[in-house]
C-alpha positions as CSV (number, residue, x, y, z in Angstrom):
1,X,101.0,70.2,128.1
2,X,100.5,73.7,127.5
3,X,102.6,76.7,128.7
4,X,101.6,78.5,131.7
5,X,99.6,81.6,131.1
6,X,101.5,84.7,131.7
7,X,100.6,86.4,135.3
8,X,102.0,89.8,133.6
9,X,99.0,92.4,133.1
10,X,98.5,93.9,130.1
11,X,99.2,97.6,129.7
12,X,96.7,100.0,128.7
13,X,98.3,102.1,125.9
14,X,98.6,105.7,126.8
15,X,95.4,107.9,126.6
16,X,95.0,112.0,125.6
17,X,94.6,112.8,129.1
18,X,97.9,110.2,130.2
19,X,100.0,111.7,127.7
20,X,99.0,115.4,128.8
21,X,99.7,114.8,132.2
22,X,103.0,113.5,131.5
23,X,103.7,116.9,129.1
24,X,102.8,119.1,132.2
25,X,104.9,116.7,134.8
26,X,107.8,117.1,132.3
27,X,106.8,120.8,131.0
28,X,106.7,121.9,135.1
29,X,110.6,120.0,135.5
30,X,113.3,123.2,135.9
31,X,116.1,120.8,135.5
32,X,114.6,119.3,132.1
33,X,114.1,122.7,130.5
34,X,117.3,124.1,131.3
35,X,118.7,121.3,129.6
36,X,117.4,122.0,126.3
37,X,120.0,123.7,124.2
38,X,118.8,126.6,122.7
39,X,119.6,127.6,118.6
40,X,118.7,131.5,117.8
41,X,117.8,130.1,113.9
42,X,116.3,126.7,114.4
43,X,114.6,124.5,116.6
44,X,116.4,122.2,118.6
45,X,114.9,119.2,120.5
46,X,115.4,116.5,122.8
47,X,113.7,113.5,122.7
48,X,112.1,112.0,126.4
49,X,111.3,108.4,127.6
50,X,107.3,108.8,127.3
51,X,105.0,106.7,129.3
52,X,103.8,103.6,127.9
53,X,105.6,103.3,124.5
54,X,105.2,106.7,123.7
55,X,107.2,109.3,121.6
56,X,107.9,112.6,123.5
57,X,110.1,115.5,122.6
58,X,111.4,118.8,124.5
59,X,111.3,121.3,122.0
60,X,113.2,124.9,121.5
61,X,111.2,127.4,119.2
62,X,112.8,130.4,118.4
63,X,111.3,133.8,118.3
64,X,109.4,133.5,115.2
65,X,109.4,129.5,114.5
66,X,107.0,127.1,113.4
67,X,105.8,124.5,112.3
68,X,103.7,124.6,109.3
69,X,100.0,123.0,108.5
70,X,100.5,119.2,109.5
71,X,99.2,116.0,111.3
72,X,100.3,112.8,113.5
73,X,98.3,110.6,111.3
74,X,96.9,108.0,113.5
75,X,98.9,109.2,116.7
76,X,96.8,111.0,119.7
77,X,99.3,113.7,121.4
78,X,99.3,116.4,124.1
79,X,101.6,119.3,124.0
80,X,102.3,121.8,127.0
81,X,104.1,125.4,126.5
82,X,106.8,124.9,129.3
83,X,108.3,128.7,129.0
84,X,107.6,131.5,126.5
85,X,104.0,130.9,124.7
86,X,102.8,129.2,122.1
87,X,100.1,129.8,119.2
88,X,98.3,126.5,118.0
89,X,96.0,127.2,114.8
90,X,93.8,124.3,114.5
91,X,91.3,123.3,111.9
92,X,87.5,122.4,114.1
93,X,86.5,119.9,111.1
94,X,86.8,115.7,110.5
95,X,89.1,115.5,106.9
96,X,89.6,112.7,105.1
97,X,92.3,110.4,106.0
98,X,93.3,109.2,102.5
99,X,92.4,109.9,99.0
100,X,92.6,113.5,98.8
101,X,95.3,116.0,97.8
102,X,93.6,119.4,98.6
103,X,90.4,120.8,99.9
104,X,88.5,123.6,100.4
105,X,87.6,124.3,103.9
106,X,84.2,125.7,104.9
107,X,84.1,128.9,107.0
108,X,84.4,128.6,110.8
109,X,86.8,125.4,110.9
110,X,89.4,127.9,112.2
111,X,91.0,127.8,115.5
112,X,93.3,129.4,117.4
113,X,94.7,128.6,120.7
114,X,97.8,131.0,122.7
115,X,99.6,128.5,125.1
116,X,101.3,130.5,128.1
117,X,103.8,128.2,129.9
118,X,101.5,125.5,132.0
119,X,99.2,125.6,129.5
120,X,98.8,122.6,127.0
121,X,96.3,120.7,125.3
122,X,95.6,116.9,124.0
123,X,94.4,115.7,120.8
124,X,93.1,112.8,118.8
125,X,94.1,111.4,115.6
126,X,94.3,113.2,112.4
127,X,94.5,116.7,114.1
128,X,95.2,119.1,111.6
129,X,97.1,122.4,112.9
130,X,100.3,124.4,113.1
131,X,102.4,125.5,116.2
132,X,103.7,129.2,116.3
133,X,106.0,130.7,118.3
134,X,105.1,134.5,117.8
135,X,107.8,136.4,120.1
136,X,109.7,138.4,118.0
137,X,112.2,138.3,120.9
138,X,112.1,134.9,123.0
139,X,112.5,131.4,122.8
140,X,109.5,129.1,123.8
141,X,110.2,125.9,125.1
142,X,107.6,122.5,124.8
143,X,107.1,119.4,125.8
144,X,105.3,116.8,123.4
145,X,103.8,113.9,123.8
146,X,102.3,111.0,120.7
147,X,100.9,107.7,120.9
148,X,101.3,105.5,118.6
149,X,105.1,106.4,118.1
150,X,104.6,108.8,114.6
151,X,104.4,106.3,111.8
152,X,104.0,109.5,109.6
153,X,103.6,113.5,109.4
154,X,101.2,114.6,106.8
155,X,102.4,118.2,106.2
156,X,100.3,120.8,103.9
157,X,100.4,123.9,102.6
158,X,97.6,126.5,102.8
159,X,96.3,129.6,101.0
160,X,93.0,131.0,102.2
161,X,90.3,128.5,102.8
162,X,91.8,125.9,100.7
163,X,94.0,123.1,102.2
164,X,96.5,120.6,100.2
165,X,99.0,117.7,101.0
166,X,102.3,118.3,100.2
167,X,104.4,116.0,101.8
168,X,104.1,112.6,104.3
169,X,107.0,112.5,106.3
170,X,108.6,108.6,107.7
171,X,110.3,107.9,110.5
172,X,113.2,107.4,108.2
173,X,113.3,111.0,107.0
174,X,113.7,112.1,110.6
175,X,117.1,110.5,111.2
């Protein structure tokens, strides 16, 4: 006799869109922000229940902070600028997932993106970019979203039009 078939659905993983309407819920939550502690010389973060299995952070950027040239790897993610404003510089092109260790980059691949608070954006796998917070002065706060929890960071370095891995990052080297 064979076991009774589960009557649980099965959950759809989070989409772009799912995880950047969770960032905005979160990002538009008074109570959340304040909770953030702030650091004038680092970043600080907090990390949040995400929907569906996902990774989600509140994030402090001082004035001036950022992030450097990286990826999620095979995570989709949505961010949303919660308070200051936010600079994403993005790269418009498909790279190579594997195999490579620098590039050059043809003319026009460059993005750029200013993120007031409310304002966010989603993304799909292997988006290369950078997150600025250009205030000389004031703290930005953010909300990020990822699904699949980051198996890795790819982070690069860049000079000019020319684009090379430095680093992957493992959970492990987080904790």
């Amino acid at each position: 006799m064979s076991a009774p078939a589960s009557s649980a659905p099965a959950v759809a993983p989070p989409t772009e869109a799912g995880l950047l309407d969770f960032a905005r819920r979160a990002a538009a939550d008074p109570a959340l922000i304040a909770s953030l502690p702030l650091d004038p010389h680092g970043r600080t973060w907090v990390r949040l229940e995400g929907p569906g299995g996902s990774e989600a952070w509140l994030i402090g950027w001082p004035p001036g902070s950022g992030t450097g040239w990286h990826d999620h790897a095979d995570s989709v993610g949505a961010f949303v600028t919660a308070s200051g404003e936010l600079t994403e510089h993005s790269l418009a092109a498909r790279l190579p997932t594997e195999g490579w260790t620098s590039l050059e980059l043809t003319a026009g691949v460059d993005r750029e993106r200013r993120l007031a608070a409310g304002q966010g954006r989603a993304f799909g796998r292997h988006h290369v970019h950078e997150v600025l917070n250009e205030s000389p002065v004031r703290h930005a706060i953010s909300v990020h979203a990822y699904y699949p929890p980051l198996p890795r960071i790819r982070r690069y370095s860049r000079t000019k039009q020319v684009l090379r891995l430095e680093q992957v990052e493992r959970p492990e080297d987080w904790q």
